[in-house]
BAFISE-196704 format. One record per residue: x, y, z of N, C-alpha, C in turn; residue number from 1; residue in one letter. Coordinates in steps of 0.1 Angstrom, whole numbers, plus 5000, padded with zeros to 4 digits. Atoms other than C-alpha are relative to their C-alpha. Layout:
BEGIN
(pt (X Y Z) (X Y Z) (X Y Z) NUM 'a'),
...
# end
This chain:
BEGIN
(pt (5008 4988 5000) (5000 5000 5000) (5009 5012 5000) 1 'x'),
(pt (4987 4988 5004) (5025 5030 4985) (4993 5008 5009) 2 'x'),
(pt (5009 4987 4993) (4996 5056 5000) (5002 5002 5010) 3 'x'),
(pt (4999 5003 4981) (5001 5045 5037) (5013 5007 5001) 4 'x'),
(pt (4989 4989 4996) (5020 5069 5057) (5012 4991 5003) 5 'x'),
(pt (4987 5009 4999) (5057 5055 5058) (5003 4994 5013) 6 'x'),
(pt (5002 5006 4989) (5050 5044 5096) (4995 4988 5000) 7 'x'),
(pt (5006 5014 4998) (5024 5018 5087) (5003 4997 4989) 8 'x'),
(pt (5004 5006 5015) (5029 5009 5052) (5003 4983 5000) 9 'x'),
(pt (4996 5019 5003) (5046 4972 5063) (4995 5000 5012) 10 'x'),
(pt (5005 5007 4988) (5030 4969 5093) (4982 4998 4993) 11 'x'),
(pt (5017 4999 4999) (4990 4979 5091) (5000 4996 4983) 12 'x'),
(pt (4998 5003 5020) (4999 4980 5047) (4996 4988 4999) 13 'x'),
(pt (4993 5009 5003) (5015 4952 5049) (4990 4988 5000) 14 'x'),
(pt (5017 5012 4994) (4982 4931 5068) (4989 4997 4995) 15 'x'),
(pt (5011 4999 5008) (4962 4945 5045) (5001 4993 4987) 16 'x'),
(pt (4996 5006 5008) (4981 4933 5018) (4995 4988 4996) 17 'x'),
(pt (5003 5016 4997) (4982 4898 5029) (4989 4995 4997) 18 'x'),
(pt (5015 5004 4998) (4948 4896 5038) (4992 4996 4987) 19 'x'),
(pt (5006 5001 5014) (4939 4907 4996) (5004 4988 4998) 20 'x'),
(pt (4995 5010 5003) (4963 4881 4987) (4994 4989 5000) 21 'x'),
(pt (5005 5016 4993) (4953 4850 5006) (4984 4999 5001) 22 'x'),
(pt (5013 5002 5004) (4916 4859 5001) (5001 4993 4983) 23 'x'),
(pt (5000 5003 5013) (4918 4859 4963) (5002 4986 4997) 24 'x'),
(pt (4998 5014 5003) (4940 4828 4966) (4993 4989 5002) 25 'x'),
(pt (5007 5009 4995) (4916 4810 4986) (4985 4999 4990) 26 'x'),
(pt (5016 4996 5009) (4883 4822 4963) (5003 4991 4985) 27 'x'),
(pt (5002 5002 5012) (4901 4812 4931) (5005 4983 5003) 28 'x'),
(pt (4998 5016 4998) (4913 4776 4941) (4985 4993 5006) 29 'x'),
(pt (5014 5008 5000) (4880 4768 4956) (4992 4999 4989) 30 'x'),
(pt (5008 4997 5010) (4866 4779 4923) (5000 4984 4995) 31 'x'),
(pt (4997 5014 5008) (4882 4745 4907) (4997 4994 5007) 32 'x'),
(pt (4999 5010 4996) (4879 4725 4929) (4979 4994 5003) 33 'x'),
(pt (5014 5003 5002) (4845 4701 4936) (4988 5005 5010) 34 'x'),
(pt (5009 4998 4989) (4816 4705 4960) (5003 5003 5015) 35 'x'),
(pt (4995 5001 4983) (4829 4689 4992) (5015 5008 5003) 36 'x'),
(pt (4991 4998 4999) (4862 4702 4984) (5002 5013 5007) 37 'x'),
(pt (5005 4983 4996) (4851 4739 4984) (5001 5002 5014) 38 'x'),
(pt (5006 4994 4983) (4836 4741 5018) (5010 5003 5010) 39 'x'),
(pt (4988 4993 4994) (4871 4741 5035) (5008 5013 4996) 40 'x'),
(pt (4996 4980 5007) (4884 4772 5016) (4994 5007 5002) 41 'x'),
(pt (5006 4988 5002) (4855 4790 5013) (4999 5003 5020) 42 'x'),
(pt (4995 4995 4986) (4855 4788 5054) (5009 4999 5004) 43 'x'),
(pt (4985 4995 4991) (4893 4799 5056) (4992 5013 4993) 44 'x'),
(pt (4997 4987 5005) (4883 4829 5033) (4991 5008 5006) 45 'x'),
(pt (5008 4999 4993) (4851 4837 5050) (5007 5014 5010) 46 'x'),
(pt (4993 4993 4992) (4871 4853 5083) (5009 5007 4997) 47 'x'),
(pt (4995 4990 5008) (4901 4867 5062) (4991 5006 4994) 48 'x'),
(pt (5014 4983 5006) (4873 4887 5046) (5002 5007 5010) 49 'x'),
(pt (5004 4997 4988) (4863 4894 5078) (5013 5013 5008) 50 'x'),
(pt (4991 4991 4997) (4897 4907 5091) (5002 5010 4991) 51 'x'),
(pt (4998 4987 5008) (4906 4925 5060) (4990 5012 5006) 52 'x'),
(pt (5007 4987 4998) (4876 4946 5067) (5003 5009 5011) 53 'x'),
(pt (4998 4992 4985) (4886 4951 5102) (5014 5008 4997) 54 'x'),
(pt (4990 4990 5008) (4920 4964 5091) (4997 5016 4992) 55 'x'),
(pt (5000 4987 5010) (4908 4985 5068) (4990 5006 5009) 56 'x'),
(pt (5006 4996 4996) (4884 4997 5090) (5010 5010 5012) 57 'x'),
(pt (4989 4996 4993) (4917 5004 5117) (5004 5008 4991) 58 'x'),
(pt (4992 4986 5008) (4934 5023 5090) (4993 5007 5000) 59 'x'),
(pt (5006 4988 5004) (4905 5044 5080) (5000 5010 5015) 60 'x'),
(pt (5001 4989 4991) (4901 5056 5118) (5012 5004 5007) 61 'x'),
(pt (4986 4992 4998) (4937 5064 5122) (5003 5007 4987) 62 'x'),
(pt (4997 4993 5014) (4933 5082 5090) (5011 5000 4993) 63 'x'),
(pt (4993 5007 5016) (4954 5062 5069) (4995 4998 4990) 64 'x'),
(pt (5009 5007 5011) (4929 5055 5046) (4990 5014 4997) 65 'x'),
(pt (5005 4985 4996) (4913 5088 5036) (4981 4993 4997) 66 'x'),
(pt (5015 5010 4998) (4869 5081 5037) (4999 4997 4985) 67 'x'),
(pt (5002 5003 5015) (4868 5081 4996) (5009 4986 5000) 68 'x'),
(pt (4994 5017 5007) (4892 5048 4989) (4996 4990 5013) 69 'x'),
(pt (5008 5007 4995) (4876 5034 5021) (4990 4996 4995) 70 'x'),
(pt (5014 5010 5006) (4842 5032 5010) (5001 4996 4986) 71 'x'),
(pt (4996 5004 5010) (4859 5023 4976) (5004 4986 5000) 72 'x'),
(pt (4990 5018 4995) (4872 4991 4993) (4987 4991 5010) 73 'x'),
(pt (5009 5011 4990) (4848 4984 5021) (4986 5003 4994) 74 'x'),
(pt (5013 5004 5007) (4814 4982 4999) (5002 4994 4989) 75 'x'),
(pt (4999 5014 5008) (4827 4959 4974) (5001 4988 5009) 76 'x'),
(pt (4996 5012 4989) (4842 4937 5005) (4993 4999 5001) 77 'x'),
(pt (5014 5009 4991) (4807 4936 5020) (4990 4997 4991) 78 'x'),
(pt (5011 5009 5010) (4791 4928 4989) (5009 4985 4995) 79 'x'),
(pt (4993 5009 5001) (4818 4904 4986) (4998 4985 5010) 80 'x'),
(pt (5006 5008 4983) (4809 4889 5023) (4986 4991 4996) 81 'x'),
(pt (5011 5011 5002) (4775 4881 5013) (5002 4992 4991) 82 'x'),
(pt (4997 5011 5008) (4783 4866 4982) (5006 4988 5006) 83 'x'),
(pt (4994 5016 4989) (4808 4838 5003) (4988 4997 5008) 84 'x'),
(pt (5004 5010 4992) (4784 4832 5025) (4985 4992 4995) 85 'x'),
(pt (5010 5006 5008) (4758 4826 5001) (5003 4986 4995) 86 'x'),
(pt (4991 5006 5003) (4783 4804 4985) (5003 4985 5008) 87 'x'),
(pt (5003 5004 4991) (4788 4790 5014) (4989 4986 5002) 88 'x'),
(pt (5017 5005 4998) (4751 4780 5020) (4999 4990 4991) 89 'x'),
(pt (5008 5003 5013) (4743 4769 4989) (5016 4984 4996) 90 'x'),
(pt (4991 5013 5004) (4777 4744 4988) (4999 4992 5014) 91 'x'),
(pt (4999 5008 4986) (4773 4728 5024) (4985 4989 4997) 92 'x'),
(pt (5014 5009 5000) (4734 4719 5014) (4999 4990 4991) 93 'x'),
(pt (5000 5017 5009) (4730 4684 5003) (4991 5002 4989) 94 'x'),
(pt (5009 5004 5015) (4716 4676 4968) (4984 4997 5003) 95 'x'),
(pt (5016 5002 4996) (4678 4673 4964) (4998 4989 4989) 96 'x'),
# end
């Protein structure tokens, strides 16, 4: 995160970073994979959602994050949230 004041950029940045990362990775490997397989991924990525947002929600009230690229970030994430958990739902429920 270049933007982040040069105090947090690998700390608070850095978490935030991660968090993108290892979500994506977890979203796009569950993609391939089958039914039952899914369900363990999609509840690792679930919670890293979860933190990312809390992060970003930390930076924004230490005004690292100014309110415009916040709500640029955190209202896709929480349309992102429901979608997994829909996801979720709909891969845990047994066949009919």
């Amino acid at each position: 995160m270049k933007d982040f004041p040069k105090q947090s950029r690998y700390t608070l940045g850095g978490k935030i970073d991660q968090l993108f990362v290892d979500v994506a990775e977890l979203l796009y490997l569950a993609s391939y994979l089958n039914k039952e397989q899914k369900i363990p991924y999609l509840q690792k990525a679930i919670p890293k959602l979860d933190l990312l947002k809390f992060f970003l929600q930390v930076a924004w009230e230490l005004q690292e994050l100014e309110n415009k690229r916040y709500l640029a970030l955190s209202e896709p994430l929480n349309e992102i949230g429901r979608m997994l958990g829909g996801w979720l739902k709909k891969t845990e429920t047994p066949a009919r």
